[in-house]
N, C-alpha and C positions, 0 to 999 in steps of 0.2 A: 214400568214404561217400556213400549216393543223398542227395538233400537233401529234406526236407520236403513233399508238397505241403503250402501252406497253403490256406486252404480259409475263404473272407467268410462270414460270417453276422450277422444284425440281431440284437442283445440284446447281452447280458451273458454273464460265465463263467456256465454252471449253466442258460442257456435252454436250449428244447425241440427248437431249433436246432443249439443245441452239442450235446445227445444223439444228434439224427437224425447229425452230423459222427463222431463218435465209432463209432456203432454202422455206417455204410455206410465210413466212411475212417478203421478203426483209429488208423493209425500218420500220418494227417494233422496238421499244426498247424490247430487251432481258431482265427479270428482276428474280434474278437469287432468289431462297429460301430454306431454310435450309432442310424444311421436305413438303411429298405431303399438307399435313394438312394446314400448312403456305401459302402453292400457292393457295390452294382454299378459305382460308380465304382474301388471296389479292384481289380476283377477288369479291369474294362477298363483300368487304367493298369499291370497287370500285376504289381502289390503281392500280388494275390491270386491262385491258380492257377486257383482253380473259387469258386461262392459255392452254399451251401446255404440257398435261398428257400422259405419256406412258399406256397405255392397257394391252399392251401384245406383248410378244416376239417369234419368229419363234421356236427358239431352248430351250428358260427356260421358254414359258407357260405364264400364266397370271405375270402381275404383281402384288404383293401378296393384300396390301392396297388398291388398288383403287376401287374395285368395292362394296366394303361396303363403302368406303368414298362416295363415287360419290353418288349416292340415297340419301344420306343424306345430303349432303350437298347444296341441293337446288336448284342446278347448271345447266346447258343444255346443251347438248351437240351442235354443231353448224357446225363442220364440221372434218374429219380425215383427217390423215397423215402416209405413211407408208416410214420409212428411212432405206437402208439398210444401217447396222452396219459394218463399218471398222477398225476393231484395232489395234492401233500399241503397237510396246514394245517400251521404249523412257526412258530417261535416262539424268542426269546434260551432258554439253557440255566436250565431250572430254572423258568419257565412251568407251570401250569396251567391246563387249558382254561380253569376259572372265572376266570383274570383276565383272560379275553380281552373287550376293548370293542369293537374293531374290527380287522377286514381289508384287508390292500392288495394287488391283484394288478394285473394287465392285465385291459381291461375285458371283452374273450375269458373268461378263465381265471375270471374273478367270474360271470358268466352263465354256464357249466357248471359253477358247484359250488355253485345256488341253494339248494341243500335243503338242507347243513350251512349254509350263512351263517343261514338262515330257524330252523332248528331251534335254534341256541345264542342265535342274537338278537344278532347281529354288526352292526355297520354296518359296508358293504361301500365301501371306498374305492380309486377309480381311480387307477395308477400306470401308467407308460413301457411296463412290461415285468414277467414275473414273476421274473425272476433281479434283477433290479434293485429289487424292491423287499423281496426275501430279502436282498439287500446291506445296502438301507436300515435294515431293521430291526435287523440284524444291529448297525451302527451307534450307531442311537440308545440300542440297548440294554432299550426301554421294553418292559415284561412285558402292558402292555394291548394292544395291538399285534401281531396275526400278518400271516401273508403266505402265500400261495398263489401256491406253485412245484413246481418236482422235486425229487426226492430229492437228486439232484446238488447244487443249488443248496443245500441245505441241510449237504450234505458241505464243497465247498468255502466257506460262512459261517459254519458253526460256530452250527446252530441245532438245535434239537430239532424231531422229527418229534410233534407231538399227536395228528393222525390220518390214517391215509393211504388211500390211490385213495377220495379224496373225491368223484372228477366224478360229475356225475346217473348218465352215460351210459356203459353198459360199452364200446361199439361209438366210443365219442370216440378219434379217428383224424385225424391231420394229415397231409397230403400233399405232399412238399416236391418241388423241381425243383432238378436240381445245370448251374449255371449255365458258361460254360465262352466265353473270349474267340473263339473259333473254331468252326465246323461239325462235326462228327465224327458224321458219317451212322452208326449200326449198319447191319452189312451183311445184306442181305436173305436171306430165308431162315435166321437165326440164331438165332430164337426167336420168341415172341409180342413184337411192336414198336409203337411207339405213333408216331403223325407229330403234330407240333403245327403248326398254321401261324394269320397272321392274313390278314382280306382284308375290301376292304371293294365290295359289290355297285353295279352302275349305278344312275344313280336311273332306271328302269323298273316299271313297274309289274310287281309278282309275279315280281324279278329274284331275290329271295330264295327264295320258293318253287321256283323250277326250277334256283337253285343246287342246292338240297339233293335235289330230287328229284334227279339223277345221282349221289349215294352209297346213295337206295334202289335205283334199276334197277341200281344196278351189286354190289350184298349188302355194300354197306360200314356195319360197324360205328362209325359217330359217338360218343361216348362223352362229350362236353362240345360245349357253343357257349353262346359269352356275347357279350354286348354291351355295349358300351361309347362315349359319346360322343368325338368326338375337337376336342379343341383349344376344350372347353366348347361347342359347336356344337349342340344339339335335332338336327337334320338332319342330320348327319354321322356314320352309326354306323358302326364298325369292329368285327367279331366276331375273336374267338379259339375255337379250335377243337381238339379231340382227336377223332382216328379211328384205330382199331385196321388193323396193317401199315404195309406202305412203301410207297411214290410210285413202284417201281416193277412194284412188284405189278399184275397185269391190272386188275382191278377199280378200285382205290384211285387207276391212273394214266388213266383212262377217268373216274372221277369229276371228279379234279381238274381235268382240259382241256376239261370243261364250266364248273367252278367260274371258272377261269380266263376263260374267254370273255365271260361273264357278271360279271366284277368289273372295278375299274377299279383295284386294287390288290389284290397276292396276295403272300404272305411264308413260305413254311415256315420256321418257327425251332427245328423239333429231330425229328429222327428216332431214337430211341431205345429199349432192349430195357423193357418194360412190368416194373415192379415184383409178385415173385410174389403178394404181398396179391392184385394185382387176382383170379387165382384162386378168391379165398376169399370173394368176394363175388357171384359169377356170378349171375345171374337164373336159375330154374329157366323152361325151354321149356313152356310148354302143353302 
């Protein structure tokens, strides 16, 4: 019999996490952890096979942690996931809206579902996580008291759904990275790919500007750069990066060996086939 992958994720049974695991790795074991730091520490001591890590969200932006963990922690990126996010309000069995006083989710998941919080006249309380605090409630048992999670998380607690795809935002879309102890390049030419890498530029004056200008001379598609300090330092910034193809694509390997030249530290940490979402997002050409 094949064995398991298992597969790190940050939350509880029933996060948004354990969905995107379910829906990209059917037949995976889900294996749930308390903090980001935890789930990459599983995958690196080999507990875990791969970890499925949220990125970044449509409507709240990066996710805050992970792009200083990620660099550091040794890790590869190996392939994405993008889920949209359905919230429900949910509640012990046998709840009516009118007995709700207040909410608890993740402070994410409470800032994308302002208008029902606003609308019933909830006070919105901050929790861990949204499957965690569907546990909690589940718990306490108290009928004044809902929570804002998934569907799932209300399957596995045994809570009633009061109203569902609550978010503001139809287009609320999470974009996960499937995390993985080793390299595993996609091979080139095998579909639309995405290269991720970090690096951080000389200090020269306008060493960042003529970084980037050799992914315009050369038609390379950039699709993300962030920045980030390193080591609490003002003066030390380290960017993260996505560009559309592979490193050894003409273009994309002509970018880089300027990039290269011009940085004083450079890391690709995942070469990988681009998730079809991105498709379905395209910029329309002038």
């Amino acid at each position: 019999m094949t064995k398991k992958l298992k597969i790190a994720f940050q939350g509880e049974p029933g996060a948004n996490s354990h969905i995107a695991i379910v829906e990209a790795y059917p037949d995976a074991e889900p294996m749930p952890c308390a903090t980001f730091e935890d789930a990459l520490a599983a995958i690196t001591s080999g507990e875990a096979d791969l970890g499925m890590i949220p990125i970044e969200n449509s409507v709240a932006g990066r996710v805050a942690d992970i792009h200083h963990l990620l660099p550091d922690s040794g890790l590869f990126i190996v392939g994405e996931w993008f889920l949209p996010v359905r919230h429900q309000l949910m509640a012990v069995k046998g709840t009516k809206l009118a007995d709700i006083k207040s909410v608890e989710s993740h402070v994410h998941a409470l800032g994308q579902c302002r208008r029902i919080i606003r609308k019933l006249g909830i006070r919105p309380i901050v929790a861990g996580d949204t499957a965690g605090s569907a546990r909690d409630i589940s718990e306490r048992g108290d009928k004044s008291v809902a929570a804002i999670a998934s569907r799932l998380a209300a399957d596995i607690y045994g809570l009633d759904i009061l109203a569902e795809d609550i978010e503001d935002e139809a287009h609320n879309t999470t974009r996960f990275v499937v995390l993985a102890r080793e390299a595993k390049w996609a091979a080139q030419g095998s579909g639309p790919l995405v290269t991720t890498f970090v690096f951080r530029v000389r200090n020269l004056p306008a060493a960042l500007y003529k970084a980037m200008g050799g992914f315009a001379t050369n038609g390379v598609n950039m699709t993300k750069l962030e920045s980030y300090m390193v080591d609490g330092n003002f003066f030390a910034t380290q960017f993260y990066a996505d560009v559309d193809g592979h490193p050894d694509d003409r273009g994309l390997a002509f970018a880089l060996e300027e990039l290269k030249f011009l940085s004083r530290e450079f890391r690709i940490i995942g070469v990988y086939p681009g998730h079809p979402f991105r498709a379905t997002f395209s910029e329309t050409q002038e």
